[in-house]
Residue, then its C-alpha position, 0 to 999 in steps of 0.5 A: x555580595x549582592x552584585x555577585x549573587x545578581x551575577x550568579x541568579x541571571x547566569x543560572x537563568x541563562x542556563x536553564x533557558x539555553x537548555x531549555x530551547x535545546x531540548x525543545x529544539x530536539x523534540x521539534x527536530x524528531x518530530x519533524x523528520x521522524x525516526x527513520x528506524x522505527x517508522x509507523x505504518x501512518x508514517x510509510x508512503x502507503x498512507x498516501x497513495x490509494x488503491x486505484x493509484x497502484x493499480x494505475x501505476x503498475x500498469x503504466x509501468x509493466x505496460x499493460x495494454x486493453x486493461x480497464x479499472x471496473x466501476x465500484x458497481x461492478x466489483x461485486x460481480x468479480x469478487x465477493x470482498x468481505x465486509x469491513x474488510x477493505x476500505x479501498x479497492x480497484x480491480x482492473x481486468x483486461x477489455x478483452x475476453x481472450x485474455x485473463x490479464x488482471x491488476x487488483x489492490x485493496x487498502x486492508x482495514x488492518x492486518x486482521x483482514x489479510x486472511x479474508x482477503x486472500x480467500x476472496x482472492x482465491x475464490x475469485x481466481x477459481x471462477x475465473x479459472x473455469x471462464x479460461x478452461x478452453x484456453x490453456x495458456x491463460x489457464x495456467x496464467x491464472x494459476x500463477x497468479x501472485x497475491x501479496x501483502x505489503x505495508x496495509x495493501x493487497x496485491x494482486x496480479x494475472x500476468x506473465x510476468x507477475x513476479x515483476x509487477x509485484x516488484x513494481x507494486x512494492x516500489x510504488x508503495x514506497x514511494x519509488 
């Protein structure tokens, strides 16, 4: 009986240890890979690529031409950012005085700021409107200019083709 009870004792044992490295096995895996369902903003490719990066990679690819990012000194000179409400920006305007050509990202502090951000955006778009009043073509560049949202990053771009770039932009924070 005893030999029987010894059997049953290690059997049992070996149970709970096989379900055990089971489970733990199962929460490491989740961990690991994630829940590709459910992903958190920390857990999005955005949280991984600055401001400055999108900028860059927008223009490489939309094939920008004389367009240069500003210096954080500079910055306040273009754009009146509200404090605390970035903590990341580049702004990138054209090197040549004819053209209103512009790339801008910030890297939102949270979803609060989305508000604030887009009315430094306009104010910005309306100065820079009356620099172009001469020139109708970048006038009307300047109106059509796209500011958008997307996974923490404001976005903003004065181009022809800006529906593009912000398609581009999207791509680019996704990891694409």
């Amino acid at each position: 009986m005893a030999l029987k009870r010894k059997k049953f004792t290690i059997t049992m044992t070996a149970l709970v240890v096989i379900i055990l490295l089971t489970v733990i096995t199962c929460v490491a895996t989740v961990f690991h890979f994630g829940d590709d369902g459910n992903k958190h903003p920390s857990s999005t490719p955005s949280s991984v690529i600055t401001a400055s990066e999108i900028t860059k990679k927008v223009i490489a690819k939309m094939n920008y031409e004389n367009i240069v990012e500003l210096d954080s000194g500079n910055i306040s000179g273009h754009f009146v950012i509200p404090e605390g409400s970035v903590t990341q920006s580049s702004i990138c305007i054209s090197s040549s005085a004819d053209t209103a050509l512009e790339v801008d990202c910030f890297k939102l502090t949270d979803e609060s700021c989305e508000v604030k951000i887009k009315s430094a955006v306009s104010d910005h778009m309306a100065t820079k409107s009356k620099g172009f009043k001469d020139s109708p073509e970048q006038s009307q560049m300047i109106k059509g200019y796209v500011c958008e949202t997307y996974h923490g990053f404001t976005f903003v771009v004065v181009a022809d083709n800006a529906d593009v770039a912000v398609k581009t932009f999207k791509d680019i924070v996704d990891g694409k």
